[in-house]
ZADREN-532384 format. One record per residue (C-alpha): residue in three letters; y, x, z. Coordinates in steps of 0.25 Angstrom, whole numbers. Example, Ala and Ser with C-alpha at 12.3 -4.5 7.8 and 13.67 -1.06 7.14 Angstrom:
2
REC   type   north    east      up
REC    ala     -18      49      31
REC    ser      -4      55      29
***
This chain:
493
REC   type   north    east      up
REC    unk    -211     -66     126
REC    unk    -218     -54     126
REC    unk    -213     -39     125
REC    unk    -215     -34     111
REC    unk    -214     -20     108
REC    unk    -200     -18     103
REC    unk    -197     -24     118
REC    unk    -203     -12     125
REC    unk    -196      -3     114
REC    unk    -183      -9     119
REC    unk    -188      -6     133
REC    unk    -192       8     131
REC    unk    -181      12     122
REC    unk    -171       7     134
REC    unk    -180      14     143
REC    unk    -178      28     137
REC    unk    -164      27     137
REC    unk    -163      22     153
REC    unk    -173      33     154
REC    unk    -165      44     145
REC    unk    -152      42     150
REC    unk    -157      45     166
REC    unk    -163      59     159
REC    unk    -149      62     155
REC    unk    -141      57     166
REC    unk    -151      57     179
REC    unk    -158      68     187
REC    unk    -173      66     193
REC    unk    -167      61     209
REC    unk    -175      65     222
REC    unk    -185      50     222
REC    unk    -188      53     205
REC    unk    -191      68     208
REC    unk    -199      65     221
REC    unk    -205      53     212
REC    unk    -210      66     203
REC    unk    -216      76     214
REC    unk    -224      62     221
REC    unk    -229      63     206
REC    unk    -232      76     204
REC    unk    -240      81     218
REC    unk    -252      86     213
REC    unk    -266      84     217
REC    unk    -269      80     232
REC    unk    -254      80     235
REC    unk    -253      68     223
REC    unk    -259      59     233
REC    unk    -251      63     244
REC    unk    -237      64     239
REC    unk    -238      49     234
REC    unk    -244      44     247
REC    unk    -232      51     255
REC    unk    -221      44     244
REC    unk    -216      32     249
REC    unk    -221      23     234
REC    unk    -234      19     230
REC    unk    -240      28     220
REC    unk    -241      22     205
REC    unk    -228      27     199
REC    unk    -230      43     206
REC    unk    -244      41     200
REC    unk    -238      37     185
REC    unk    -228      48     188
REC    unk    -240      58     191
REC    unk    -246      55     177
REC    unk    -233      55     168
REC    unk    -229      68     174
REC    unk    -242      74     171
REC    unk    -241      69     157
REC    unk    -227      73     154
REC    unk    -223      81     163
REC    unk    -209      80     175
REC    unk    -198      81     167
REC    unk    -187      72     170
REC    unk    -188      68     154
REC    unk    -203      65     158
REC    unk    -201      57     169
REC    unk    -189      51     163
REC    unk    -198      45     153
REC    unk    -208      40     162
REC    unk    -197      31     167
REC    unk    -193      27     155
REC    unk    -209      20     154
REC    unk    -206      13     167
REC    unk    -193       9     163
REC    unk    -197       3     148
REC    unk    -208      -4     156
REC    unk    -198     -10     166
REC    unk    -189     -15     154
REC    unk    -202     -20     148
REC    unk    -207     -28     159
REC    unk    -195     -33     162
REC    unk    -192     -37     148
REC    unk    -206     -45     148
REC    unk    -203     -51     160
REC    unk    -191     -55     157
REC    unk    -196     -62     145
REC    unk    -208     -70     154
REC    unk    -198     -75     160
REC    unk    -186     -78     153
REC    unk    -193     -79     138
REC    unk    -182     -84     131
REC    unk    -175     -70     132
REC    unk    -182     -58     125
REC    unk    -172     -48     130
REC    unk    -164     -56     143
REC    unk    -152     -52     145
REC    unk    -156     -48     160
REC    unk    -166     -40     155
REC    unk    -158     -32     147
REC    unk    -149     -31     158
REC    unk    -160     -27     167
REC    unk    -163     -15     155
REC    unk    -150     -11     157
REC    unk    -146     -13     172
REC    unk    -143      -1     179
REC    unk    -152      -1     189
REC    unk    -163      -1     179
REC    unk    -157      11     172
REC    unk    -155      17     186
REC    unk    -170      16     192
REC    unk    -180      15     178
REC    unk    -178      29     175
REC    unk    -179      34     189
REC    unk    -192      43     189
REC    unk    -195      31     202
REC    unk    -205      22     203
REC    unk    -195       9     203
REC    unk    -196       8     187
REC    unk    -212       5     188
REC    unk    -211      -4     200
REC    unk    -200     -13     194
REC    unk    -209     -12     181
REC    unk    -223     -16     189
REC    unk    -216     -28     196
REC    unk    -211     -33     181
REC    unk    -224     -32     176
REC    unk    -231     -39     188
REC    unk    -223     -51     188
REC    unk    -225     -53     172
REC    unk    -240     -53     174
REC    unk    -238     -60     185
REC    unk    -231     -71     177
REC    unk    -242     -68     166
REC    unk    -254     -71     177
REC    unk    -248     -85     182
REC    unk    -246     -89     168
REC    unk    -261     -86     166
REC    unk    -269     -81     177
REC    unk    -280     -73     171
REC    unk    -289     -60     179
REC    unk    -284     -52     169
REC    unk    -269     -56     172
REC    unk    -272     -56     187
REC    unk    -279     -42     187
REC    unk    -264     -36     178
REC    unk    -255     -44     189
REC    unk    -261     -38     199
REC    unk    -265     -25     191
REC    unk    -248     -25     193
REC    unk    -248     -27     209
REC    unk    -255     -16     211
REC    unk    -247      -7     202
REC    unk    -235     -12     209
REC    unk    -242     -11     221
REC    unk    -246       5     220
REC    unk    -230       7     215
REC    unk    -219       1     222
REC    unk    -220      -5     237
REC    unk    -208     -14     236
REC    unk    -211     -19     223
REC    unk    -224     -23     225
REC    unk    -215     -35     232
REC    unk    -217     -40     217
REC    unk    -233     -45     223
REC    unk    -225     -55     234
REC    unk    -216     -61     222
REC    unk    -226     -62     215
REC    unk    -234     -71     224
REC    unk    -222     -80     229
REC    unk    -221     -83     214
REC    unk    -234     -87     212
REC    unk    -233     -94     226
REC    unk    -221    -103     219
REC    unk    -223    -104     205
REC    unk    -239    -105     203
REC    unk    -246    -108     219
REC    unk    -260    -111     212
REC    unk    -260     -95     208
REC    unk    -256     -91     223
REC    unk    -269     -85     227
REC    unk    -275     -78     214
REC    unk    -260     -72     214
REC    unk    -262     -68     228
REC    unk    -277     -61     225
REC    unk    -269     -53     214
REC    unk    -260     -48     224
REC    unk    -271     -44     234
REC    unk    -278     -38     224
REC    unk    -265     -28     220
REC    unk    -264     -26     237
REC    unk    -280     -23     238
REC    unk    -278     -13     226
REC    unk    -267      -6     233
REC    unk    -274      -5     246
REC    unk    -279       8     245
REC    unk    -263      13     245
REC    unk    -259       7     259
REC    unk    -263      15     267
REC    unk    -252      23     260
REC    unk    -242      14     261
REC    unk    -245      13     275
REC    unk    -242      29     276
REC    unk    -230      28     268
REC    unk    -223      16     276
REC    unk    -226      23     288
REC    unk    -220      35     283
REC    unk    -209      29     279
REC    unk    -207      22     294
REC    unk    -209      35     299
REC    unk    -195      39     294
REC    unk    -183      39     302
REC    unk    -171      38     292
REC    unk    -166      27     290
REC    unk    -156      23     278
REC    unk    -142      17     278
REC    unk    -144       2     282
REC    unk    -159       4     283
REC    unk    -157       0     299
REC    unk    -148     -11     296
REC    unk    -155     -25     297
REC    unk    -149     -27     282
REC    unk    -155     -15     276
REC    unk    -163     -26     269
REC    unk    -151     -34     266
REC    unk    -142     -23     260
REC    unk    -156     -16     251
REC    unk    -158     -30     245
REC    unk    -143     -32     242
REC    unk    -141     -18     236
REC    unk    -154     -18     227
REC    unk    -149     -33     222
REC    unk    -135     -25     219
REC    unk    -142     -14     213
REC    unk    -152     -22     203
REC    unk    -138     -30     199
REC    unk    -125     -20     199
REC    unk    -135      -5     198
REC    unk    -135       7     207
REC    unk    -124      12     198
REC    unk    -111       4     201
REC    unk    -104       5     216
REC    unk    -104     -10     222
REC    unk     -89      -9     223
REC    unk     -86      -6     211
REC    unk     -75     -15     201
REC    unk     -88     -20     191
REC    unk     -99     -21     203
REC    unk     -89     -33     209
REC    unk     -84     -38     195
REC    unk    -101     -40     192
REC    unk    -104     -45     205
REC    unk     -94     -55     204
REC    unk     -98     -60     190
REC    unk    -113     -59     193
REC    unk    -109     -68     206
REC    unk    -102     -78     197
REC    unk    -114     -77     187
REC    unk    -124     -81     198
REC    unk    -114     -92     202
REC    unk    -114     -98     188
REC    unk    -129     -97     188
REC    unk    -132    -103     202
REC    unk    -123    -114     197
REC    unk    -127    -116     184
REC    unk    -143    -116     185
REC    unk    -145    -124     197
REC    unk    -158    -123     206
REC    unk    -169    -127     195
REC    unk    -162    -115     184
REC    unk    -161    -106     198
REC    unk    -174    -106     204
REC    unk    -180     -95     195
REC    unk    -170     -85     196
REC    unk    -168     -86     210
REC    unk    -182     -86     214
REC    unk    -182     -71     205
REC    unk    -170     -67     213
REC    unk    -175     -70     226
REC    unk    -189     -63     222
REC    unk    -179     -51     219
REC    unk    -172     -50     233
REC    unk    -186     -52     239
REC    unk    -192     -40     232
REC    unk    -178     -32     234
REC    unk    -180     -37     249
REC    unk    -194     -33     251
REC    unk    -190     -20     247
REC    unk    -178     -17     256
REC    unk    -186     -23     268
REC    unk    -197     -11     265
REC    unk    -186      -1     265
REC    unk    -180      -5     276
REC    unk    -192      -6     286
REC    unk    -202       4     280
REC    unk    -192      15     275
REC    unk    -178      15     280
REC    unk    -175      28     275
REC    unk    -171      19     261
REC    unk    -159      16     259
REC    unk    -154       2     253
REC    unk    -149       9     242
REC    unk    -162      14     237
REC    unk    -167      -1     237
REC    unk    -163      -5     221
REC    unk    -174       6     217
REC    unk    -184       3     227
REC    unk    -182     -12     222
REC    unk    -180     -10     206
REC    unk    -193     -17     204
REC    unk    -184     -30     208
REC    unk    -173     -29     198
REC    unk    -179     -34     184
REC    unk    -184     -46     192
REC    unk    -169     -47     196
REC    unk    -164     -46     181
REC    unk    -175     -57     177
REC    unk    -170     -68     189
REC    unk    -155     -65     183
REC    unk    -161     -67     169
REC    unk    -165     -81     173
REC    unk    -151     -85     178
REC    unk    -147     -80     164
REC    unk    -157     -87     156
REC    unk    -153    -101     163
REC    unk    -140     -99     163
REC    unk    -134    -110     153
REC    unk    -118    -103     151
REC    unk    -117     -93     142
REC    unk    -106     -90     150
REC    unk    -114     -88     163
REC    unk    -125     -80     155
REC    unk    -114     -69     152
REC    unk    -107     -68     166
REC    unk    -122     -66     172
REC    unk    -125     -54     160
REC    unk    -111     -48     160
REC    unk    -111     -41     174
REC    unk    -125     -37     172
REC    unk    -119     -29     159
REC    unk    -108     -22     165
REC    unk    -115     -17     178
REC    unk    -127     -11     170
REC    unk    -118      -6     160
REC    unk    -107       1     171
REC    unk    -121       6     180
REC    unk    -128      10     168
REC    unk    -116      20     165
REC    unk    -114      24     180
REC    unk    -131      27     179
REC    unk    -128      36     167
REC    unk    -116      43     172
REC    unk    -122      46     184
REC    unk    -112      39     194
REC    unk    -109      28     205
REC    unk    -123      27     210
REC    unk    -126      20     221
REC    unk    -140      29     225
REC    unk    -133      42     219
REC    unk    -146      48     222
REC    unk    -150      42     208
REC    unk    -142      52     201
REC    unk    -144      64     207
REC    unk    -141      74     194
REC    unk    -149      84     198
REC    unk    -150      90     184
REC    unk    -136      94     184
REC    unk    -136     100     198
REC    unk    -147     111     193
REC    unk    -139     111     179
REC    unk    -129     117     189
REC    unk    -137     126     195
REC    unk    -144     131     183
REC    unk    -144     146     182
REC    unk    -136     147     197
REC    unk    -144     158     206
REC    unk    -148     155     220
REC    unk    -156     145     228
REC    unk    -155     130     230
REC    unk    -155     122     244
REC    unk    -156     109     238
REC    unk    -157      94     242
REC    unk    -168      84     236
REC    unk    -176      98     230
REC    unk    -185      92     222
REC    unk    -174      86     213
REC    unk    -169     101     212
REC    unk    -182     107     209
REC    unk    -186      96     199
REC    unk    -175     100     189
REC    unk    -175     116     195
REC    unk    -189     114     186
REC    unk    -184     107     174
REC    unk    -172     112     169
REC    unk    -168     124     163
REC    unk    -161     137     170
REC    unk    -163     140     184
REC    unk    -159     134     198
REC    unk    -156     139     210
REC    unk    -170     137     218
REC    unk    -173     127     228
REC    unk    -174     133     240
REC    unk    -176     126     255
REC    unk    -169     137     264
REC    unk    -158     146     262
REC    unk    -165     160     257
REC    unk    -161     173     264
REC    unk    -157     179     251
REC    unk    -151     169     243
REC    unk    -138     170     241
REC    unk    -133     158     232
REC    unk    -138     145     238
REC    unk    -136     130     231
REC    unk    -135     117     242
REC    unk    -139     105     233
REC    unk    -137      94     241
REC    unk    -138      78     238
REC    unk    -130      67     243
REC    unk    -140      59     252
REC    unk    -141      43     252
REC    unk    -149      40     264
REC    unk    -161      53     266
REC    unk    -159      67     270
REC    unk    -155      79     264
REC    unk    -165      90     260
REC    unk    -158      99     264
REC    unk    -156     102     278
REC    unk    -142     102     282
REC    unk    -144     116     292
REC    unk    -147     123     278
REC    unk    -134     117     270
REC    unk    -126     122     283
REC    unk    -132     135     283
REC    unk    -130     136     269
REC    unk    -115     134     270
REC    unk    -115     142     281
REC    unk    -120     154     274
REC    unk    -114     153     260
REC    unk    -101     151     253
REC    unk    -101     139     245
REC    unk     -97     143     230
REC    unk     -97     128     225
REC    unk    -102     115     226
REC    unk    -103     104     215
REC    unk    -106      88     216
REC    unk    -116      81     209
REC    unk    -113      66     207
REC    unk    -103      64     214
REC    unk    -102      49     225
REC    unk     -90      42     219
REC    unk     -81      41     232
REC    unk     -79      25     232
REC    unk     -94      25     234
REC    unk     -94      36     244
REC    unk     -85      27     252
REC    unk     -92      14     250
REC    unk    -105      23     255
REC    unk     -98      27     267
REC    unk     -93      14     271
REC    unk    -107       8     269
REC    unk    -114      18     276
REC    unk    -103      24     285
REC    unk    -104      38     282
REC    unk     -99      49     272
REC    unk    -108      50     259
REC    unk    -110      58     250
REC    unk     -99      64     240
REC    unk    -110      69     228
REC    unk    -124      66     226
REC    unk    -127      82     225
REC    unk    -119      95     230
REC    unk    -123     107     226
REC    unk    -116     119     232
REC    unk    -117     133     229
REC    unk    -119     143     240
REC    unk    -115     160     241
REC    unk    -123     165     254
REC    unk    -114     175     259
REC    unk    -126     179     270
REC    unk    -138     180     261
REC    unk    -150     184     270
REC    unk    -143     177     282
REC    unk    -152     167     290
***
């Protein structure tokens, strides 16, 4: 069943609103506003700020030309999400369809439209919305080549490696998967699937010597996240992506609703084991297991090659994983003969997206709290205020300092002789380091009177605590602080 054109409406429509509800209710964070300066170098230094990122350079490049074309307002770049996240939906949708035809809107794809991981990372000004999209389109023509293996289908599957290739590292896993299923479902197309893939790794030779510069570099670092040193970093970033894709980012694991689902998901999968057997089984299963692989592969990479990342930043770095996640559950669905056992399955999926869907909105229980960093209504705070500005993640600052209307205190690096009102913007850190040099917040104390401070989202404390026993330390009591300083020495040293 193919998509016809009232299918993408549907898909663009939802779109726009995921895409429209994070311009009202989100600010640009550090990654989406870095994602924009990688884009936006010009000339000589193009080249050079891709090359020192850390990602191939596809989406930075589509990025380039969109921002050229429409400009770098967060409305702008809003919308180019918006394209990503209609072709996700639509992809999906399609793929969905190849698979299960039976269903021209599955149940789990709807649930997968609505998930709140999907609403949390398709609007993101990232590249995880094109990655996930790339390795849905792949596998469809993928599906298309076996079931007819023409140059011209062959040239558009590998045409799709190479995309995936030049855009995400991790999710160019998909190549592997790929070739294990060929491997097992159709041996006689082994070797020309095999010369597909060597023809996507020969098209992306000319970026390896790239890569090579970027792993080092990343090697090079010395910080290592919480639990990156652990034997079961690995472990713990497969298990918390798998939660992610399933309960969100947006519902604490303690919480009365987060057990009450697991335990009917539990008793759901129990039902659905029994019920189907090994023949009704083998499907979904070998889906699942292709899942934990690519989530797997990914956390392996973080764990070797840059440990800096923490396991809480594995869900986006695997998003592309998730709709292949939603199709492997809508299989268990489809096969599943009681009504009964189809609602139960369904039910806890409903309420986690509708509770994390509402936490997204209103901006609170986060997980990676990061992701709602409301940078607009700290400068809304500071419009019109005199004085100067010492503040952490700068370019987020400076980004809006540009786009909105009034004027801010300016970003400044070091404490200036005359200046005698001074603003600390700092951020909560997960696992990285301050901007801000702590020697220049102490001498700011120890030079000025504080006049007030204020709290942007603030960390609700039965998550502060569940943080601090997991990690053994304090955290954080708000994402940012911003405090008001009076010099009472100006021109002091």
């Amino acid at each position: 069943m193919s998509l016809r054109a009232a299918d993408v409406a549907i898909c663009a429509a939802l779109s726009a609103v995921i895409a429209g509800l994070a311009l009202a209710t989100k600010s640009l964070w550090g990654d989406e506003v870095l994602s924009l300066i990688i884009a936006t170098h010009s000339g000589e230094d193009a080249l050079a700020a891709l090359t020192k990122d850390y990602h191939p350079p596809v989406y930075f490049l589509l990025l380039r030309g969109w921002v050229a074309a429409f400009g770098s307002s967060e409305l702008a770049l809003r919308v180019f999400q918006a394209l990503q996240a209609c072709a996700f939906l639509a992809s999906a949708l399609a793929l969905f369809r190849r698979v299960i035809p039976e269903a021209r809107f599955h149940p789990f794809w709807l649930l997968l439209a609505v998930s709140s991981e999907a609403w949390l990372f398709l609007p993101m000004l990232r590249y995880y919305a094109l990655a996930a999209t790339l390795a849905l389109v792949a596998t469809l023509l993928l599906l298309r080549w076996l079931e007819s293996p023409t140059i011209v289908r062959a040239a558009c599957l590998g045409a799709s490696y190479v995309a995936l290739l030049y855009t995400d590292y991790p999710s160019s896993f998909v190549l592997a998967l790929h070739f294990a299923y060929v491997a097992l479902v159709q041996r006689d197309r082994v070797i020309r699937h095999f010369a597909v893939c060597l023809a996507g790794g020969i098209a992306f030779l000319p970026w390896v010597r790239v890569v090579t510069h970027q792993a080092q570099r990343l090697g090079e670092m010395t910080q290592v996240a919480d639990f990156n040193a652990s034997p079961a970093a690995v472990v713990l970033k497969v298990g918390y992506s798998l939660w992610a894709f399933v309960f969100g980012e947006t519902t604490y694991p303690f919480e009365a609703l987060a057990l009450a689902c697991a335990g009917l998901l539990c008793l759901a999968l129990f039902i659905a084991a029994r019920d189907l057997g090994a023949a009704k089984s083998r499907a979904p299963l070998a889906l699942l297991a292709g899942v934990v692989a690519a989530v797997g592969f990914t956390a392996l990479v973080t764990t070797i090659i840059s440990k800096r990342t923490s396991f809480i930043y594995n869900p986006s770095r695997t998003f592309y994983a998730l709709g292949f996640l939603y199709l492997a559950l809508g299989l268990v669905w489809s096969r599943l003969e009681s009504r009964h056992a189809k609602t139960l399955l369904v039910v806890p999926f409903l309420l986690l997206a509708a509770y994390g869907n509402a936490n997204w909105l209103l901006n609170q229980h986060f997980l990676m709290p990061v992701y709602a960093t409301p940078w607009k209504e700290v400068l809304a705070d500071l419009r019109d205020e005199p004085g100067v500005a010492i503040v952490d993640e700068r370019r987020c600052y400076e980004y809006y300092r540009e786009r909105l209307p009034g004027s801010h205190p300016a970003p400044v690096d070091e404490i200036p002789p005359d200046a005698d009102t001074v603003f600390l913007v700092s951020l909560g850190r997960e696992s990285t380091e301050s901007d801000v040099a702590e020697e220049l917040a102490a001498r700011l104390a120890a030079r000025g009177s504080l006049e007030w401070e204020k709290k942007y989202l603030p960390i609700d404390e039965s998550y502060r605590r569940f943080k601090a026993r997991l990690t053994g330390r304090d955290g954080y009591d708000a994402k940012v602080t911003v405090r008001k300083y009076r010099l009472t020495s100006p021109g002091a040293p």
